[in-house]
Gaussian input, Z-matrix of N, CA and C with variables (Angstrom, degrees):
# hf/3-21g

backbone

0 1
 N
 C     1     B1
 C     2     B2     1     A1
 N     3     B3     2     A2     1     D1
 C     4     B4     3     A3     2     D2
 C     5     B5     4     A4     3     D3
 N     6     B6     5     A5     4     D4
 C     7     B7     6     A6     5     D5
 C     8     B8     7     A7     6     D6
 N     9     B9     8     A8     7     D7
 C    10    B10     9     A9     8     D8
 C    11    B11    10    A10     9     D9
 N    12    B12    11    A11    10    D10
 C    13    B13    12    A12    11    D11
 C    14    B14    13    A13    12    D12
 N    15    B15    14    A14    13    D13
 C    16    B16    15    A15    14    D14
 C    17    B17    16    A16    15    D15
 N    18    B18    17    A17    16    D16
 C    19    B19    18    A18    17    D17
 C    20    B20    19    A19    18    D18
 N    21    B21    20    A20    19    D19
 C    22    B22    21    A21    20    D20
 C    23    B23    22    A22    21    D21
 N    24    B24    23    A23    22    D22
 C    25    B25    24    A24    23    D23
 C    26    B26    25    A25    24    D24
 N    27    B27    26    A26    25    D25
 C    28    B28    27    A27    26    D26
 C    29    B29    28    A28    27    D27
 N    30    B30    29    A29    28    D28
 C    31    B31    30    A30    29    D29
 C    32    B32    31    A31    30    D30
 N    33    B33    32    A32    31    D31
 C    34    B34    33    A33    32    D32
 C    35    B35    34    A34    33    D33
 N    36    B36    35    A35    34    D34
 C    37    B37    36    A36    35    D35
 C    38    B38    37    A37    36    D36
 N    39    B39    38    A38    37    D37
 C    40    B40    39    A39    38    D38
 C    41    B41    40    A40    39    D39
 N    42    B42    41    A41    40    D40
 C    43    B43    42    A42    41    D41
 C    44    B44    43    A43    42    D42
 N    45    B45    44    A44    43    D43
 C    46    B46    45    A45    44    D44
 C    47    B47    46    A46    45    D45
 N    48    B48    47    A47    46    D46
 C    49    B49    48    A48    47    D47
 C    50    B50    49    A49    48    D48
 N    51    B51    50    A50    49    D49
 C    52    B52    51    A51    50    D50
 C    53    B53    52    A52    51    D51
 N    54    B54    53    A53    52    D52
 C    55    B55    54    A54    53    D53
 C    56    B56    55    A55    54    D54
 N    57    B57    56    A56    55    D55
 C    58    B58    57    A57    56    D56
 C    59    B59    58    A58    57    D57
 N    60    B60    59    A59    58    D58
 C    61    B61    60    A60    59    D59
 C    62    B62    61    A61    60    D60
 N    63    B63    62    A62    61    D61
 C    64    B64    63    A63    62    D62
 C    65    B65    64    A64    63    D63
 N    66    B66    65    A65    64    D64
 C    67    B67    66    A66    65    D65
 C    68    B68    67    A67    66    D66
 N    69    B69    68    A68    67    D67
 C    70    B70    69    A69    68    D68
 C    71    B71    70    A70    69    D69
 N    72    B72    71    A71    70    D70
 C    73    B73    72    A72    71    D71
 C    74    B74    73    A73    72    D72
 N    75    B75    74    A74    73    D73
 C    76    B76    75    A75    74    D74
 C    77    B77    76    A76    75    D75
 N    78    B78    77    A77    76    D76
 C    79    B79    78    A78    77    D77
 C    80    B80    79    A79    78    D78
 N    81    B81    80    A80    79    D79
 C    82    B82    81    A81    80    D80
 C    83    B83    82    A82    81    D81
 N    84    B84    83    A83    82    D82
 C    85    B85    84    A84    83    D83
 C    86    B86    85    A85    84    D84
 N    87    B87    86    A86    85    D85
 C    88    B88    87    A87    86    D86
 C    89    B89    88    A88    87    D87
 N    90    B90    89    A89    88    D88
 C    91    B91    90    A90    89    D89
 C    92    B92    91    A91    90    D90
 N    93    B93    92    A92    91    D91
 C    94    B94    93    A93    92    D92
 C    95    B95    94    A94    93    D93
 N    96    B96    95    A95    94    D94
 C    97    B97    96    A96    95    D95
 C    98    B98    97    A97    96    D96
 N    99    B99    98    A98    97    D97
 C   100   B100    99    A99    98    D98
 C   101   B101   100   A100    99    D99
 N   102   B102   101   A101   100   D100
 C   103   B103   102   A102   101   D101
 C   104   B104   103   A103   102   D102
 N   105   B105   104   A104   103   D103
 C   106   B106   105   A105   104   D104
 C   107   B107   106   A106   105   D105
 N   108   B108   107   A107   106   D106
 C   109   B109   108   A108   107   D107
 C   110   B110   109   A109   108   D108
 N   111   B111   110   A110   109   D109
 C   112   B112   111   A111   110   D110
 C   113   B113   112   A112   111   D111
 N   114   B114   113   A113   112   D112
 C   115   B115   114   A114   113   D113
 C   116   B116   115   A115   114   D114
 N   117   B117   116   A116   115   D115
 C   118   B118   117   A117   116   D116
 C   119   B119   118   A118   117   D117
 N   120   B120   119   A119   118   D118
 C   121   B121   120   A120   119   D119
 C   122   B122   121   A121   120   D120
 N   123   B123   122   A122   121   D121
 C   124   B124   123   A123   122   D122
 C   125   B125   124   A124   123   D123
 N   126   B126   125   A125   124   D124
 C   127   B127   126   A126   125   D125
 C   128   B128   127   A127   126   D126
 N   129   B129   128   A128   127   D127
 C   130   B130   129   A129   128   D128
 C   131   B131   130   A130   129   D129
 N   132   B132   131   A131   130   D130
 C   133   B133   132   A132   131   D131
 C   134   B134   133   A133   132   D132
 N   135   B135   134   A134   133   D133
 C   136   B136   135   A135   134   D134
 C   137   B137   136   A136   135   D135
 N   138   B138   137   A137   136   D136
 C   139   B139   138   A138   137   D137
 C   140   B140   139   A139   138   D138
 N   141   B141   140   A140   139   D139
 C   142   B142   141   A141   140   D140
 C   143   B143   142   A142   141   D141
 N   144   B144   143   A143   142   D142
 C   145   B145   144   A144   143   D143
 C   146   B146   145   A145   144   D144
 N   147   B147   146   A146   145   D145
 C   148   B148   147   A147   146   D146
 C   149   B149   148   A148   147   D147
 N   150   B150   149   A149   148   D148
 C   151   B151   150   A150   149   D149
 C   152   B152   151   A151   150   D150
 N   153   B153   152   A152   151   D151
 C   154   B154   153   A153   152   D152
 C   155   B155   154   A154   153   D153
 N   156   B156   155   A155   154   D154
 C   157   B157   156   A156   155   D155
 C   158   B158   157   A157   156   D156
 N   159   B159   158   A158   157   D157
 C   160   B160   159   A159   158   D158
 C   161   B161   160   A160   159   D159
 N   162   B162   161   A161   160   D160
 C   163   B163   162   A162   161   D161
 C   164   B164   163   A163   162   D162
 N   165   B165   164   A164   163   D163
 C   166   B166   165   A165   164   D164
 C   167   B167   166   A166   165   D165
 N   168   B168   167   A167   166   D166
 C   169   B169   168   A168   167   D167
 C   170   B170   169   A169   168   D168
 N   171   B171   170   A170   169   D169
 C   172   B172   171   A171   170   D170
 C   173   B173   172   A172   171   D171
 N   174   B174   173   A173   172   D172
 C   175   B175   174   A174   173   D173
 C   176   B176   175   A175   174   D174
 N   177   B177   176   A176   175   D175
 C   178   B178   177   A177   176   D176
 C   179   B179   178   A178   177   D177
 N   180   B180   179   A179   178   D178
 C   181   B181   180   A180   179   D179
 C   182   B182   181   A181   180   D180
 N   183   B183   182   A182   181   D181
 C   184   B184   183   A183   182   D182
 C   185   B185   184   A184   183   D183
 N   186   B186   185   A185   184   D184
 C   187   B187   186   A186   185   D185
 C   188   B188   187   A187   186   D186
 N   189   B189   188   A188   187   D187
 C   190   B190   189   A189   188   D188
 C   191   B191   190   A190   189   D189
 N   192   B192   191   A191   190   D190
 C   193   B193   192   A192   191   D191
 C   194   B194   193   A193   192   D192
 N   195   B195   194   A194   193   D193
 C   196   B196   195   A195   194   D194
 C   197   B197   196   A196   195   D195
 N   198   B198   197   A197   196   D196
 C   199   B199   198   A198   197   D197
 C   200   B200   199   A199   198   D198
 N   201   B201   200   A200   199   D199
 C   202   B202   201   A201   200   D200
 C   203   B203   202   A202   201   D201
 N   204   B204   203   A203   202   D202
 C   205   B205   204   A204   203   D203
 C   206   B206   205   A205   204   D204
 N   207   B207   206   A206   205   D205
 C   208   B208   207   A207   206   D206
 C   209   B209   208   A208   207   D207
 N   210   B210   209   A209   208   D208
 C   211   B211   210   A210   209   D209
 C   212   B212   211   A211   210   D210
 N   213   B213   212   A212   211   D211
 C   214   B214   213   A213   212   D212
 C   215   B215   214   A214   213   D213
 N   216   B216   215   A215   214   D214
 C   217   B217   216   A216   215   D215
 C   218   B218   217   A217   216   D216
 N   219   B219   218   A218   217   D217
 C   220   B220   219   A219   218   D218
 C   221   B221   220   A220   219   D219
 N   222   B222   221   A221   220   D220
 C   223   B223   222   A222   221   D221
 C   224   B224   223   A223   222   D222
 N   225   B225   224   A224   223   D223
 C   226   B226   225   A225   224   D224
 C   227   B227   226   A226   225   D225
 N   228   B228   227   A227   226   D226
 C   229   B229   228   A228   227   D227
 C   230   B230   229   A229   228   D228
 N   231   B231   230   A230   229   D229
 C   232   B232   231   A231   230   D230
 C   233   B233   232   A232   231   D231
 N   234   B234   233   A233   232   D232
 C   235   B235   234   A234   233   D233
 C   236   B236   235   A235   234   D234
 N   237   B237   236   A236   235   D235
 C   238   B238   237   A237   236   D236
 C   239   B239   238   A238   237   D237
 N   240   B240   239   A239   238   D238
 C   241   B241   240   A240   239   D239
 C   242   B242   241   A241   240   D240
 N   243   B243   242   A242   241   D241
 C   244   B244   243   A243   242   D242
 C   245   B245   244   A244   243   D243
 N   246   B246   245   A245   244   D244
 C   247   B247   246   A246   245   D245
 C   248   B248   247   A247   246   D246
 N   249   B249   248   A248   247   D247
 C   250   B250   249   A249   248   D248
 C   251   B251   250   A250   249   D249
 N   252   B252   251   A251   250   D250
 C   253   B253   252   A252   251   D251
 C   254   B254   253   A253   252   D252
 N   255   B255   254   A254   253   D253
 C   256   B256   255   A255   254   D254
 C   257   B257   256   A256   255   D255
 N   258   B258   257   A257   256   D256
 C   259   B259   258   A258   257   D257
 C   260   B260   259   A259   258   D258
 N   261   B261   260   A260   259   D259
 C   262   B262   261   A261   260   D260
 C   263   B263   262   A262   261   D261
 N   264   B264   263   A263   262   D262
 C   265   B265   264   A264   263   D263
 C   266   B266   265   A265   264   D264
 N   267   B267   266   A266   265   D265
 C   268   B268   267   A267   266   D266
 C   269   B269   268   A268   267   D267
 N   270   B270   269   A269   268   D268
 C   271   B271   270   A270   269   D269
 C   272   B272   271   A271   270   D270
 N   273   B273   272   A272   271   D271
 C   274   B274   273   A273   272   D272
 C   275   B275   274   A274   273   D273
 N   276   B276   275   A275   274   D274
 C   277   B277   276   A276   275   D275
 C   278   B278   277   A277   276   D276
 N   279   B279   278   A278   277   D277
 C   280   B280   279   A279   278   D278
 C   281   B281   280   A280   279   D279
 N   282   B282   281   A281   280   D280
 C   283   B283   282   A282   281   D281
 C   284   B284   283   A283   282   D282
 N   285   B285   284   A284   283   D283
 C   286   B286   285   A285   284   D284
 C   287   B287   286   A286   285   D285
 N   288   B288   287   A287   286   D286
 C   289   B289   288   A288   287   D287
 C   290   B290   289   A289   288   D288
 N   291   B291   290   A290   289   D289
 C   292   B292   291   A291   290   D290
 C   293   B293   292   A292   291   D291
 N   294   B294   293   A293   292   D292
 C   295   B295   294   A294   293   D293
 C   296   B296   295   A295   294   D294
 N   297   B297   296   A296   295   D295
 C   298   B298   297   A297   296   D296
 C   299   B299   298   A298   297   D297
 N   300   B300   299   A299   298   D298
 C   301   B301   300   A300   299   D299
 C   302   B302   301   A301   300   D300
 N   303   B303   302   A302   301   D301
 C   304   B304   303   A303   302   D302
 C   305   B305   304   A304   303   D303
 N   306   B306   305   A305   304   D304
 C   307   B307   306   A306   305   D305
 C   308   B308   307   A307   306   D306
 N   309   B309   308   A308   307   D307
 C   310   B310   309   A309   308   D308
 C   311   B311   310   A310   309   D309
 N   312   B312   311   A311   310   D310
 C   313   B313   312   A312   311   D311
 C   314   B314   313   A313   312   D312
 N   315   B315   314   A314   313   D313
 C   316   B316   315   A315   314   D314
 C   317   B317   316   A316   315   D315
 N   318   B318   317   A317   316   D316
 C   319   B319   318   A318   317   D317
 C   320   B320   319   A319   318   D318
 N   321   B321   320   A320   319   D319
 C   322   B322   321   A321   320   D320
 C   323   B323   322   A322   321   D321
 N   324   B324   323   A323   322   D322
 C   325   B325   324   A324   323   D323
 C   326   B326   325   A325   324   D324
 N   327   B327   326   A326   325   D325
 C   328   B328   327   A327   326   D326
 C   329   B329   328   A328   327   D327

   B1=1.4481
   B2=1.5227
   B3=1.2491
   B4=1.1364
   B5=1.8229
   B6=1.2445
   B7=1.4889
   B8=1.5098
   B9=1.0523
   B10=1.7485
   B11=0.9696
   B12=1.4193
   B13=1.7144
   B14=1.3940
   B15=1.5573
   B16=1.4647
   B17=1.7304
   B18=1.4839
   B19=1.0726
   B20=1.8177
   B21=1.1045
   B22=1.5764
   B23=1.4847
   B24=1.1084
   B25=1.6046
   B26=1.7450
   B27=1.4221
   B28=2.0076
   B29=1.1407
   B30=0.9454
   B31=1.8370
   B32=1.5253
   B33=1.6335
   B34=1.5047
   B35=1.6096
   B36=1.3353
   B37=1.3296
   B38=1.8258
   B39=1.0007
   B40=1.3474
   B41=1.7401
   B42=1.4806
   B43=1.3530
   B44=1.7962
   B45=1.6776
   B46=1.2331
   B47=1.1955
   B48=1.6021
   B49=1.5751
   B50=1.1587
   B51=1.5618
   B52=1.7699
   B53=1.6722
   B54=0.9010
   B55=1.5759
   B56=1.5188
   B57=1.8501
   B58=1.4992
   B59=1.0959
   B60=0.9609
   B61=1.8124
   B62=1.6545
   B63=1.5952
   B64=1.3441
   B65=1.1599
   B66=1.0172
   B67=2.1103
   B68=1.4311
   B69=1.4667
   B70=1.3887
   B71=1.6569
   B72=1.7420
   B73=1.6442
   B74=1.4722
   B75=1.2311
   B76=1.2518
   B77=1.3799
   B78=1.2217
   B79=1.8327
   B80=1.2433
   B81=1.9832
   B82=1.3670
   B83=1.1584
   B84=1.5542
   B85=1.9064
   B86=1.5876
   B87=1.3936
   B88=1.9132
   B89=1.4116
   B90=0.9328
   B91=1.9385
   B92=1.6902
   B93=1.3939
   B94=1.5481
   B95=1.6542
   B96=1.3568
   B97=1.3923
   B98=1.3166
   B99=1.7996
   B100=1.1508
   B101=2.2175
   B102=1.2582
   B103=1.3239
   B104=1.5014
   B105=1.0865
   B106=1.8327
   B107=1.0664
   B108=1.6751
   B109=1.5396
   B110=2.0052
   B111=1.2296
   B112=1.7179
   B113=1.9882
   B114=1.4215
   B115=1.0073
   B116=1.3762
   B117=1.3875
   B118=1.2141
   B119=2.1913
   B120=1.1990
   B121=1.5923
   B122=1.3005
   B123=1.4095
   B124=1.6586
   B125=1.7591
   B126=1.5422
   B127=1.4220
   B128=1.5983
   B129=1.0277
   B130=1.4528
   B131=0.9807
   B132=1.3527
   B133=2.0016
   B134=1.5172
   B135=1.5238
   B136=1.9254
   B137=1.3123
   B138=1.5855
   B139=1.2148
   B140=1.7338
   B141=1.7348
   B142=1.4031
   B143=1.3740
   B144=1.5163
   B145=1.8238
   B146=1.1373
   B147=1.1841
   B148=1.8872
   B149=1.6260
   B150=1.1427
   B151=1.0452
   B152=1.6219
   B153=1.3026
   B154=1.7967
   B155=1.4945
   B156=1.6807
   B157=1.3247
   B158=1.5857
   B159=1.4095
   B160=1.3476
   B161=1.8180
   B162=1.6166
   B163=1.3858
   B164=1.4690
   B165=1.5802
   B166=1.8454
   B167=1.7711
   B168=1.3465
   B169=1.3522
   B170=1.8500
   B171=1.3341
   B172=1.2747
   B173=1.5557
   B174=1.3146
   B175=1.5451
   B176=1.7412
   B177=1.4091
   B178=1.3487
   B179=1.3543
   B180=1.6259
   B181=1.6168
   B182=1.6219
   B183=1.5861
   B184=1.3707
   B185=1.8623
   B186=1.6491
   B187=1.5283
   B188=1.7164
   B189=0.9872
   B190=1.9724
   B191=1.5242
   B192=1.5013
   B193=1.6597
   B194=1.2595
   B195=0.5415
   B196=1.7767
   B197=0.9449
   B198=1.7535
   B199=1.0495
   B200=1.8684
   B201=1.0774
   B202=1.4000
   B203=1.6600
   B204=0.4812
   B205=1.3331
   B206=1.7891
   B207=1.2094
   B208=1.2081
   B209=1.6303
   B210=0.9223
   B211=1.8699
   B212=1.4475
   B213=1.2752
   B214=1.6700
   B215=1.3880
   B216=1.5769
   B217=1.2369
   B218=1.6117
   B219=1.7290
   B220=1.4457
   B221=1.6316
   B222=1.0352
   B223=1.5006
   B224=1.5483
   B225=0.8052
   B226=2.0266
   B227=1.1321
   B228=1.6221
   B229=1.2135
   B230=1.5138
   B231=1.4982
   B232=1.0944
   B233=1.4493
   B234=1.8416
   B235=1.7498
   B236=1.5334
   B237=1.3305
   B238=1.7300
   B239=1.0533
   B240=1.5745
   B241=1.7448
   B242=1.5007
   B243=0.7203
   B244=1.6797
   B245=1.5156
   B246=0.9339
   B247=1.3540
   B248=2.0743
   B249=1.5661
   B250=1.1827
   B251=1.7891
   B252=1.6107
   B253=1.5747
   B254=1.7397
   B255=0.8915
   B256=1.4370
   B257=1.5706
   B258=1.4777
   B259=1.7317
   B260=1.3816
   B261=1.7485
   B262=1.3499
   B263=1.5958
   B264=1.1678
   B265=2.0299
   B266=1.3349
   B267=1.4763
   B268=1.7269
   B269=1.7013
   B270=1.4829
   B271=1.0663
   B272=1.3115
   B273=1.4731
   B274=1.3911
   B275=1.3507
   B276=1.7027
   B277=1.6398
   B278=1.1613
   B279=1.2613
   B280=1.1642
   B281=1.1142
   B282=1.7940
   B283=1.1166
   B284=1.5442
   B285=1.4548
   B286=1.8341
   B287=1.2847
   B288=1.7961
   B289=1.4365
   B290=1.0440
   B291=1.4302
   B292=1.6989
   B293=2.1106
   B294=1.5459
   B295=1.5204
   B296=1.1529
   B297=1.6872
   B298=0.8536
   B299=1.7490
   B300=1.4287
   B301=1.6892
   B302=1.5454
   B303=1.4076
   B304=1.0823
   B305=1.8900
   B306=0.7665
   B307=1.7129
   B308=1.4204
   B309=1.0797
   B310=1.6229
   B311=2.2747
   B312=1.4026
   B313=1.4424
   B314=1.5105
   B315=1.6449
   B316=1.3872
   B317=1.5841
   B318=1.2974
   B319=1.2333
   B320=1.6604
   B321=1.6152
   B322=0.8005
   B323=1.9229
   B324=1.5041
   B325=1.3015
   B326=2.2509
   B327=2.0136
   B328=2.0965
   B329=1.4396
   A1=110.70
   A2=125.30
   A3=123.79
   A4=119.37
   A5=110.97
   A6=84.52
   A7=139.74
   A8=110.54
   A9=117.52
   A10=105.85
   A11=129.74
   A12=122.96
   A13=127.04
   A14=106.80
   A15=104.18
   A16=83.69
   A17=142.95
   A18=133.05
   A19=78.74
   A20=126.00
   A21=122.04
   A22=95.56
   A23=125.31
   A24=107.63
   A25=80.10
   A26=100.82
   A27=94.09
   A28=105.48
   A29=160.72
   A30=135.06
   A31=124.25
   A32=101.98
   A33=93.60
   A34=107.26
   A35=114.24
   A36=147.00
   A37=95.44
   A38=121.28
   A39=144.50
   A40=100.88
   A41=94.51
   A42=118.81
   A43=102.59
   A44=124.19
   A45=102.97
   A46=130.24
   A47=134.35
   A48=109.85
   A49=131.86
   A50=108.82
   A51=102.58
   A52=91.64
   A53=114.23
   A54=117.08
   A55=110.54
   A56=112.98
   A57=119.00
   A58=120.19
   A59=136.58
   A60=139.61
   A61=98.93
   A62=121.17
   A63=114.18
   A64=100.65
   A65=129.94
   A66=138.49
   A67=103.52
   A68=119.10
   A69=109.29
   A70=116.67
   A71=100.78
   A72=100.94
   A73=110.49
   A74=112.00
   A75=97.76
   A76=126.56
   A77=125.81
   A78=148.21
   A79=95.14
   A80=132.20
   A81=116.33
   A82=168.29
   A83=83.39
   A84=95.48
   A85=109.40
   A86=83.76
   A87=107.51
   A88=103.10
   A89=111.86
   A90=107.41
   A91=93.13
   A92=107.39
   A93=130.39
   A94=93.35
   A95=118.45
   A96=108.62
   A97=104.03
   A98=103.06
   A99=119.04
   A100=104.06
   A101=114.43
   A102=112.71
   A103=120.23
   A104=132.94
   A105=106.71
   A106=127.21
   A107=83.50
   A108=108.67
   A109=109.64
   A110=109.79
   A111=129.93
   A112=80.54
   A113=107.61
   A114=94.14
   A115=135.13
   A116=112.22
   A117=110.41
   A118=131.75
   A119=91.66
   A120=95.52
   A121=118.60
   A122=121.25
   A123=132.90
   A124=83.93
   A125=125.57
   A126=116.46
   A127=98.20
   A128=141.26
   A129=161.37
   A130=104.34
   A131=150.68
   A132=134.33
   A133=71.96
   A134=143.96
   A135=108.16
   A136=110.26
   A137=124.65
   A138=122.62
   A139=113.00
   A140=110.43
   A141=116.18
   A142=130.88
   A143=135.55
   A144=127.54
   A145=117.06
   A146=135.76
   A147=114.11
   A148=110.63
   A149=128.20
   A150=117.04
   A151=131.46
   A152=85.92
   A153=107.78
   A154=121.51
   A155=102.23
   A156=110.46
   A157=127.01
   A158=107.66
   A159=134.03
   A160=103.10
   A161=103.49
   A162=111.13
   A163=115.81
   A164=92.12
   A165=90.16
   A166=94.24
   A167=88.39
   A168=119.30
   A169=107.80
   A170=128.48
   A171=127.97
   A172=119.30
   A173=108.87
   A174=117.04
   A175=111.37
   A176=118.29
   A177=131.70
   A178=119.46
   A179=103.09
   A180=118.09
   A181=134.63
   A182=87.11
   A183=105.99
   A184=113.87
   A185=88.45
   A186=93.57
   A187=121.81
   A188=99.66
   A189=105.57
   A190=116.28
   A191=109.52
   A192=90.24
   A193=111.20
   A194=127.21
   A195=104.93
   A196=120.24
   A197=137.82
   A198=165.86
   A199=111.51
   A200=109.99
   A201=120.81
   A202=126.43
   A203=111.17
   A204=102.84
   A205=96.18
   A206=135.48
   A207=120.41
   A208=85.72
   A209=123.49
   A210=112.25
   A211=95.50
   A212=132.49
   A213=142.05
   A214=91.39
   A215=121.50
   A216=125.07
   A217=93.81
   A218=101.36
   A219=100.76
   A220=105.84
   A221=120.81
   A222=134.12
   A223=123.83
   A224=135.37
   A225=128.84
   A226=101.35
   A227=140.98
   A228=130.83
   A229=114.16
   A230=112.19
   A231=139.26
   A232=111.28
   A233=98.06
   A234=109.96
   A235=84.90
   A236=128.58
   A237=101.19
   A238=158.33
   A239=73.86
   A240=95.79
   A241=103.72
   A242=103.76
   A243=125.22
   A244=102.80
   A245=114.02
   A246=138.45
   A247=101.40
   A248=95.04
   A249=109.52
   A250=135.29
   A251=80.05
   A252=87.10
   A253=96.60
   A254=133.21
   A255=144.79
   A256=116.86
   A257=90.34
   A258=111.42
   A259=110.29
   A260=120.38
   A261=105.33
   A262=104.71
   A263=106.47
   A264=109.68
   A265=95.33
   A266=126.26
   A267=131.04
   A268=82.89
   A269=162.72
   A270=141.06
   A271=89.85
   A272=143.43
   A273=128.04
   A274=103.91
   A275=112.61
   A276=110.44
   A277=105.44
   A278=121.95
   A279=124.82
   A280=130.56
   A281=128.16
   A282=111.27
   A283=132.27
   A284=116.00
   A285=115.71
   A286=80.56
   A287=175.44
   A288=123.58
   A289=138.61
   A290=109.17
   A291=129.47
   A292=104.92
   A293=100.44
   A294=131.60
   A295=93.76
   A296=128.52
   A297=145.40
   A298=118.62
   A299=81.33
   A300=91.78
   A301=107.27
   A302=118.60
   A303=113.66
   A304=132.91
   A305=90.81
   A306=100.72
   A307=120.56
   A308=103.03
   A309=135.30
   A310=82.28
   A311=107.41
   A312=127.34
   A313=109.54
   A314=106.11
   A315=154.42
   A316=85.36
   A317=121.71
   A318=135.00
   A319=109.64
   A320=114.05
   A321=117.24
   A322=116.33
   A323=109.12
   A324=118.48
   A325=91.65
   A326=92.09
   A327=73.81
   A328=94.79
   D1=-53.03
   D2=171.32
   D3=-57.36
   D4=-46.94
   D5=154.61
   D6=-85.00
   D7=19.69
   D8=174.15
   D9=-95.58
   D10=-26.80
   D11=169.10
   D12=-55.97
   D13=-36.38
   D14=-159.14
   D15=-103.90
   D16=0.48
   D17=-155.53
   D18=-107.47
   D19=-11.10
   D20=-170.22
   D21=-113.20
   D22=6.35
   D23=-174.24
   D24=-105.00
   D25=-46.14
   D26=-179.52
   D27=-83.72
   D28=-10.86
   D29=113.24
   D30=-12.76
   D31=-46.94
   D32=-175.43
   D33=-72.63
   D34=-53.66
   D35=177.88
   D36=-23.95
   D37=-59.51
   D38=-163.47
   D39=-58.64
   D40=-81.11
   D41=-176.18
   D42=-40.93
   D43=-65.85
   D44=172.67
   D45=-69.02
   D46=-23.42
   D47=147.89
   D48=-27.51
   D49=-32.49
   D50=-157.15
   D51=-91.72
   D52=-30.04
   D53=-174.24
   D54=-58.22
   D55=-52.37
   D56=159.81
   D57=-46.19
   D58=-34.20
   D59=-166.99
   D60=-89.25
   D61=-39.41
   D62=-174.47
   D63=-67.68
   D64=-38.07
   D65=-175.71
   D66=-57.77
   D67=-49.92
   D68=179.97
   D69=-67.46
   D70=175.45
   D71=178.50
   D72=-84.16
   D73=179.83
   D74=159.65
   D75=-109.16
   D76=145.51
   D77=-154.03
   D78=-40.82
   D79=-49.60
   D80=154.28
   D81=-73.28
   D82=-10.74
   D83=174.36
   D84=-96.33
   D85=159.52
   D86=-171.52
   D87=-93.82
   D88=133.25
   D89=-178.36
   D90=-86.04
   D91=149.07
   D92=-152.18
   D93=-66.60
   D94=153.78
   D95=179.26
   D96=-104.64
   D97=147.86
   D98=-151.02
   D99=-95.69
   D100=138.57
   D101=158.20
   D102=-22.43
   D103=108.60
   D104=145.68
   D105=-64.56
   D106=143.00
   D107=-177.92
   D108=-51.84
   D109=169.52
   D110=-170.76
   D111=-67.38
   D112=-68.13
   D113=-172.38
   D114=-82.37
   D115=-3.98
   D116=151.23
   D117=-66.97
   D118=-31.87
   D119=158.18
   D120=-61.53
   D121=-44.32
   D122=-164.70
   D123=-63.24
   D124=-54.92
   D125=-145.65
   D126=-83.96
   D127=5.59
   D128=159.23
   D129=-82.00
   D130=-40.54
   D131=-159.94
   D132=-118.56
   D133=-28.80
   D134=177.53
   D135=-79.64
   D136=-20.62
   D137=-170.15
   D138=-79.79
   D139=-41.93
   D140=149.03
   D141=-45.92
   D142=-51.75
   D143=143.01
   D144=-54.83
   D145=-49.38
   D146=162.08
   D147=-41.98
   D148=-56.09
   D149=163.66
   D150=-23.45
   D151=-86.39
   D152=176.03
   D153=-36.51
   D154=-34.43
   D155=170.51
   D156=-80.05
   D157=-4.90
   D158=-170.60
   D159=37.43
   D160=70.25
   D161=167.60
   D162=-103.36
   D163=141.06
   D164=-179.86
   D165=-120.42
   D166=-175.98
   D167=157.37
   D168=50.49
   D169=-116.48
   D170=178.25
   D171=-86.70
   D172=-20.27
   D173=173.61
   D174=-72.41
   D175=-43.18
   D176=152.07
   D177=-26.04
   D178=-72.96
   D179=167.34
   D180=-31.68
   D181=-55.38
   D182=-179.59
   D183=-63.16
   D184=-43.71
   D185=-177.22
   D186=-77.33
   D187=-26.81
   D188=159.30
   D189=-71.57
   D190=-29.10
   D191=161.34
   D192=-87.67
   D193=-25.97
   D194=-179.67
   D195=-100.08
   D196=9.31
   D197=162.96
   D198=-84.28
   D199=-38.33
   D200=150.06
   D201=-96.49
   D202=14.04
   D203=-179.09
   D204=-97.89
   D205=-47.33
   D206=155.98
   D207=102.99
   D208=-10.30
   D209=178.95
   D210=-52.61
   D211=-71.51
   D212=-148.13
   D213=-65.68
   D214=134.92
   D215=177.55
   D216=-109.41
   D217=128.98
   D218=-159.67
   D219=-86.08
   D220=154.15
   D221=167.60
   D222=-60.47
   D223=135.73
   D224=169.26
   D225=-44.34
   D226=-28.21
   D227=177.17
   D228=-62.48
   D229=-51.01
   D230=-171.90
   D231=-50.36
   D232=-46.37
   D233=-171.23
   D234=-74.89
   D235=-76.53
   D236=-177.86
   D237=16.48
   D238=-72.37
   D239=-174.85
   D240=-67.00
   D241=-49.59
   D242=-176.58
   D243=-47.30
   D244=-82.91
   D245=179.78
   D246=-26.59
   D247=-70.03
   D248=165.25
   D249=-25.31
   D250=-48.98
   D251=-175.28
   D252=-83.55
   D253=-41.97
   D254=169.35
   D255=-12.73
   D256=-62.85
   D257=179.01
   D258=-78.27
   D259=-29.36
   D260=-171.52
   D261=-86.19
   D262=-17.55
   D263=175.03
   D264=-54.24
   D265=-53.07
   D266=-144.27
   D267=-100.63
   D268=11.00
   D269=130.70
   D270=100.72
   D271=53.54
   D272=-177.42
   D273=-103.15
   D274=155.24
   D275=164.29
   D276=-150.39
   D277=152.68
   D278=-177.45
   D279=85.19
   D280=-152.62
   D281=166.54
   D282=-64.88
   D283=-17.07
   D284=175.83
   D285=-86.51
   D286=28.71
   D287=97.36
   D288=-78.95
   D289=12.56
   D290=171.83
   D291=-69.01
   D292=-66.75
   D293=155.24
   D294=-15.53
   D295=-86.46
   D296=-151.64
   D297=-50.56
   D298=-53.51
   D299=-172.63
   D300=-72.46
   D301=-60.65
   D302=152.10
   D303=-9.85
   D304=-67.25
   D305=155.92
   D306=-49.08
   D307=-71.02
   D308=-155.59
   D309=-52.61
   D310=-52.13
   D311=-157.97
   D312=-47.25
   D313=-54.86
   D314=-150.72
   D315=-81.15
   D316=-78.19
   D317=-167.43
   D318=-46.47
   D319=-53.64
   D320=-167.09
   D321=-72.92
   D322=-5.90
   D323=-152.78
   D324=-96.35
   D325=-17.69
   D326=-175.56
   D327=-90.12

C-alpha cells in the first residue's frame, strides 16, 4: 500500500503531462494564417492613402480618424481616388493597373 500511493500519484503526474504536451503545437508547425479582420483591411487602405498623400503629424491623425471610423459612406469618386493613389504608390501600368483597379474597385464597393 505504501508503495501504490506514490506509484499512482506519478501515474497521475505522468498522464497529465502527456495530456499538456498533446494540447500544445508542435515546435515546427506554423499555425494556419488567419483572414484579416474588416478592420484590419480598413487600417491598411487608410494607412496606404495617408501615405500617398504624404501626411504627417496632425493632418495624418485627423485623416485616420475619420478615415476609420467608417461612418462616411464613400462615393465612386472617393473609391477612385483611393484606389488611384494605391496603384500609383505600387508603380503599375498597363494591364496589372487595369487588374488592379478592377480589384481595388470591387473590393472597395462590399
Amino acid at each position: 500500500m505504501k508503495k501504490l500511493l506514490p506509484l499512482l500519484a506519478a501515474a497521475g503526474f505522468a498522464l497529465s503531462f502527456a495530456a499538456h504536451a498533446a494540447d500544445a503545437p508542435a515546435a515546427g508547425a506554423s499555425a494556419p494564417a488567419k483572414a484579416p479582420t474588416a478592420q484590419q483591411t480598413r487600417m491598411k487602405t487608410c494607412n496606404a492613402d495617408a501615405g500617398a498623400k504624404n501626411l504627417k503629424g496632425d493632418e495624418r491623425k485627423a485623416f485616420m480618424k475619420e478615415c476609420l471610423s467608417g461612418n462616411k459612406a464613400s462615393t465612386q469618386q472617393d473609391k477612385m481616388k483611393s484606389c488611384n493613389a494605391d496603384a500609383g504608390a505600387k508603380n503599375l501600368k498597363g494591364d496589372a493597373r487595369k487588374a488592379f483597379m478592377k480589384e481595388c474597385l470591387s473590393g472597395a464597393a462590399s
